[in-house]
C-alpha positions as CSV (number, residue, x, y, z in Angstrom):
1,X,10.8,-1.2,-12.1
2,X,12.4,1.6,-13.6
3,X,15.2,3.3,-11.4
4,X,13.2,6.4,-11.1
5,X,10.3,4.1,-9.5
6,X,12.7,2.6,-7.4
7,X,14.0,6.2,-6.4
8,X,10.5,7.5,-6.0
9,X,9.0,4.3,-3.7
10,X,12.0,4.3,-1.6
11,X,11.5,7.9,-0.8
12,X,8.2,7.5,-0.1
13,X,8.1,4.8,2.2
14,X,11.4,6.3,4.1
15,X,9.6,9.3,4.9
16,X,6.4,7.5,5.5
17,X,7.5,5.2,7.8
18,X,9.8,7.8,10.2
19,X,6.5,9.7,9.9
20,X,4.3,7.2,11.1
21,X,6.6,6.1,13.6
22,X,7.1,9.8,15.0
23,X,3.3,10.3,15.6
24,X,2.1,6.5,16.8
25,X,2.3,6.7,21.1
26,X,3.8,3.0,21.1
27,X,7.1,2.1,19.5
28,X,7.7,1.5,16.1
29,X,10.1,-1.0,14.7
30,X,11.4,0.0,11.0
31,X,13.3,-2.7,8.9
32,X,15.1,-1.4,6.4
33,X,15.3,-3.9,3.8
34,X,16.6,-3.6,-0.1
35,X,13.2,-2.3,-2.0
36,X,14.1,-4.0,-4.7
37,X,14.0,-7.2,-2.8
38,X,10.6,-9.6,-2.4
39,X,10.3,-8.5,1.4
40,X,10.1,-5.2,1.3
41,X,11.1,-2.5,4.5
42,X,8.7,-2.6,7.1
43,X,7.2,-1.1,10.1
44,X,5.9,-3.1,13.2
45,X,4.8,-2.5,16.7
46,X,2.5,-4.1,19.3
47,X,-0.8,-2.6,20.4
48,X,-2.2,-2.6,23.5
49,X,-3.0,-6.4,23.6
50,X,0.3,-6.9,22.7
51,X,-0.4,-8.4,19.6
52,X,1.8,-7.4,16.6
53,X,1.1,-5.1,13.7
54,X,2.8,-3.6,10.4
55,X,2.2,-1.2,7.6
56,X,4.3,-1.5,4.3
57,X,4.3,0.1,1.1
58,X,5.1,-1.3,-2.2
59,X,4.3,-1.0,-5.4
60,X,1.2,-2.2,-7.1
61,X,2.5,-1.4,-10.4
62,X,5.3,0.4,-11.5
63,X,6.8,1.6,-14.9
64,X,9.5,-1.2,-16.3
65,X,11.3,-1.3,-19.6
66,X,8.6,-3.2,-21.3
67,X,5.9,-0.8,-20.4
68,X,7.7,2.6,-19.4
69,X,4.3,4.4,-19.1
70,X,2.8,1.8,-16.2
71,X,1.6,4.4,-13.7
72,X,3.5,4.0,-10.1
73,X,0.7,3.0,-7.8
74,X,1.5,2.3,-4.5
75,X,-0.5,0.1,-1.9
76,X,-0.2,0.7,1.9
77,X,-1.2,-2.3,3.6
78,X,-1.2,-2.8,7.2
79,X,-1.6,-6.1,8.8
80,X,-1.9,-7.7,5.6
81,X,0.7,-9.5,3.3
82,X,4.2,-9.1,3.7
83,X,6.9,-11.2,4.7
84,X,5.2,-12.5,7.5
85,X,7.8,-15.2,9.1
86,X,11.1,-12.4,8.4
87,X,8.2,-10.3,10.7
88,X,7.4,-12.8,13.3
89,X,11.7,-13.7,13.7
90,X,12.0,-10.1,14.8
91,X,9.6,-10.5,17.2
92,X,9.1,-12.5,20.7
93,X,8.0,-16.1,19.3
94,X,5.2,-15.7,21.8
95,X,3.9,-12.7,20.8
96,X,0.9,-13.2,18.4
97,X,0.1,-11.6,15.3
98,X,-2.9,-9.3,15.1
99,X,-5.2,-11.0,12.7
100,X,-8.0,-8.8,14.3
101,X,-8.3,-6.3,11.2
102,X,-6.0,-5.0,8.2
103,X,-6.3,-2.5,5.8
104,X,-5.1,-2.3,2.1
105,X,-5.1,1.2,0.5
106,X,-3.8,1.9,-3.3
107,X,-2.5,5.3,-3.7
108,X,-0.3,7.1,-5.9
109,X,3.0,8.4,-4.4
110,X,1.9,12.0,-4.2
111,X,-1.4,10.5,-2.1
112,X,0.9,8.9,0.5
113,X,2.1,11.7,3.2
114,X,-1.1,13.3,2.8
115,X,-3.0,10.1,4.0
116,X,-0.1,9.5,7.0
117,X,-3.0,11.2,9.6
118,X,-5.9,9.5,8.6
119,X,-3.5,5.8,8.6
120,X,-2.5,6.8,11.8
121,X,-5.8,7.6,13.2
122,X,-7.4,4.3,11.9
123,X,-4.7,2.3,13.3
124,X,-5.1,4.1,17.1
125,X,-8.9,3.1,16.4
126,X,-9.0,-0.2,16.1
127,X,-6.7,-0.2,19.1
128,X,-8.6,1.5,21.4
129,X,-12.0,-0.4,19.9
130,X,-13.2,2.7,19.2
131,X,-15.1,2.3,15.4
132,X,-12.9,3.9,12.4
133,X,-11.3,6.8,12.2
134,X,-12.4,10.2,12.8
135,X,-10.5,11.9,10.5
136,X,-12.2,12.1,6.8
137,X,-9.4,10.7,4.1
138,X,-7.5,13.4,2.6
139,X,-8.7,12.2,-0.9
140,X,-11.4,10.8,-1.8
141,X,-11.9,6.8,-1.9
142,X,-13.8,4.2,-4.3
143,X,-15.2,2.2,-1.7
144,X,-17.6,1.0,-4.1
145,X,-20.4,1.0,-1.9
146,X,-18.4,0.0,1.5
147,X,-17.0,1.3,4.7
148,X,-13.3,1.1,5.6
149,X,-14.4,-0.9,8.7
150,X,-16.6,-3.5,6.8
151,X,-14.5,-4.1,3.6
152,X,-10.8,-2.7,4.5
153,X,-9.3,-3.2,0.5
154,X,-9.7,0.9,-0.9
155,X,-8.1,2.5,-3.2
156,X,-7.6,6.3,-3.7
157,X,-10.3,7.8,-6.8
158,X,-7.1,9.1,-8.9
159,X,-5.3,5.9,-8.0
160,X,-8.4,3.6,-9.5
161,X,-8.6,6.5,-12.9
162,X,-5.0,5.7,-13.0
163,X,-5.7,2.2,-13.3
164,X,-8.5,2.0,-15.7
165,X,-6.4,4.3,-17.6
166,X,-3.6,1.6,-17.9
167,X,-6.0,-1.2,-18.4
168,X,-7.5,0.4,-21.3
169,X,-4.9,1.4,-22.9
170,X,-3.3,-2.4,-22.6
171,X,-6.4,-3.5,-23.5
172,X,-5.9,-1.5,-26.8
173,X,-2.0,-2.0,-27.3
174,X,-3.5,-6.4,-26.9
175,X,-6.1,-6.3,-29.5
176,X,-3.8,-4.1,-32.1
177,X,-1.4,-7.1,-31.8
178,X,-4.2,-9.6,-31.9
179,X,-5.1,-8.7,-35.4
180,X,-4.8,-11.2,-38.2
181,X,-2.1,-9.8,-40.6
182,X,-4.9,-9.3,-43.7
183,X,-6.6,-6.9,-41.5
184,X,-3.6,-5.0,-40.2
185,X,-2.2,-4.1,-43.2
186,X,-5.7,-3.4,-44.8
């Protein structure tokens, strides 16, 4: 990841997580970890069955040296992934790990404080049992065809462009080089 990646994602998920721990009624854990590192900062707190949950945010791809114009996409995950043992150490050994739901969201990183309400909403939800959220995401989603409730892995629509965007223009870059040398040099 480039540095200004690095800079941007650590910002992000600084703010997200005080956020999200400011406007959740239960207490929220933040680990602040080295974002560089393969367990990234997390935040974790127990619902109302006392089971435990956590959100992170790292990035799904990122620019680098080799490919500077990767977009940064981002993808918010909670009770999915992660570095689940350095979790569970934190935590009572007895208390059990809420393997109930789990939602995985790409965004970019202008996306993220904007979808802070509706995360926070969905995750007082499926506490309470009360079907998905009631507030409508802030942008709109490629569900392809689903419902956050029935298949929890979304992505924002300028997240998924994004994407395809990259992916085609790899694809391109991949079949220049593939050429035989007769045809690239005509």
């Amino acid at each position: 990841m480039t540095p200004d990646a690095i800079r941007c994602l650590s910002q992000v998920r600084q703010e997200f997580y005080s956020l999200f721990a400011a406007a959740m009624d239960v207490p929220v854990k933040i680990t602040n970890r080295n974002s560089q590192a393969s367990s990234p900062s997390v935040s974790s707190w127990f619902d109302s069955r006392q089971r435990l949950n956590y959100l992170y945010i790292f990035a799904h791809t990122a620019p680098d040296d080799f490919i500077p114009e990767r977009p940064l996409v981002l993808r918010l995950t909670v009770n999915k992934g992660g570095d689940l043992l350095a979790i569970s150490r934190q935590k009572k050994i007895s208390q059990e790990l809420n393997h109930h739901w789990h939602l995985e969201l790409l965004l970019l990183p202008e996306e993220a404080l904007d979808f802070l309400p509706w995360v926070v909403s969905l995750v007082k939800s499926h506490d309470t049992h009360s079907g998905s959220s009631t507030l409508l995401p802030p942008y709109p989603l490629d569900l392809q065809g689903s419902t956050v409730t029935l298949f929890p892995n979304i992505r924002t629509q300028s997240a998924h462009s994004k994407l395809l965007q990259q992916a085609s223009t790899q694809l391109s870059r991949d079949s220049d080089l593939n050429l035989s040398p007769a045809k690239r040099f005509g």
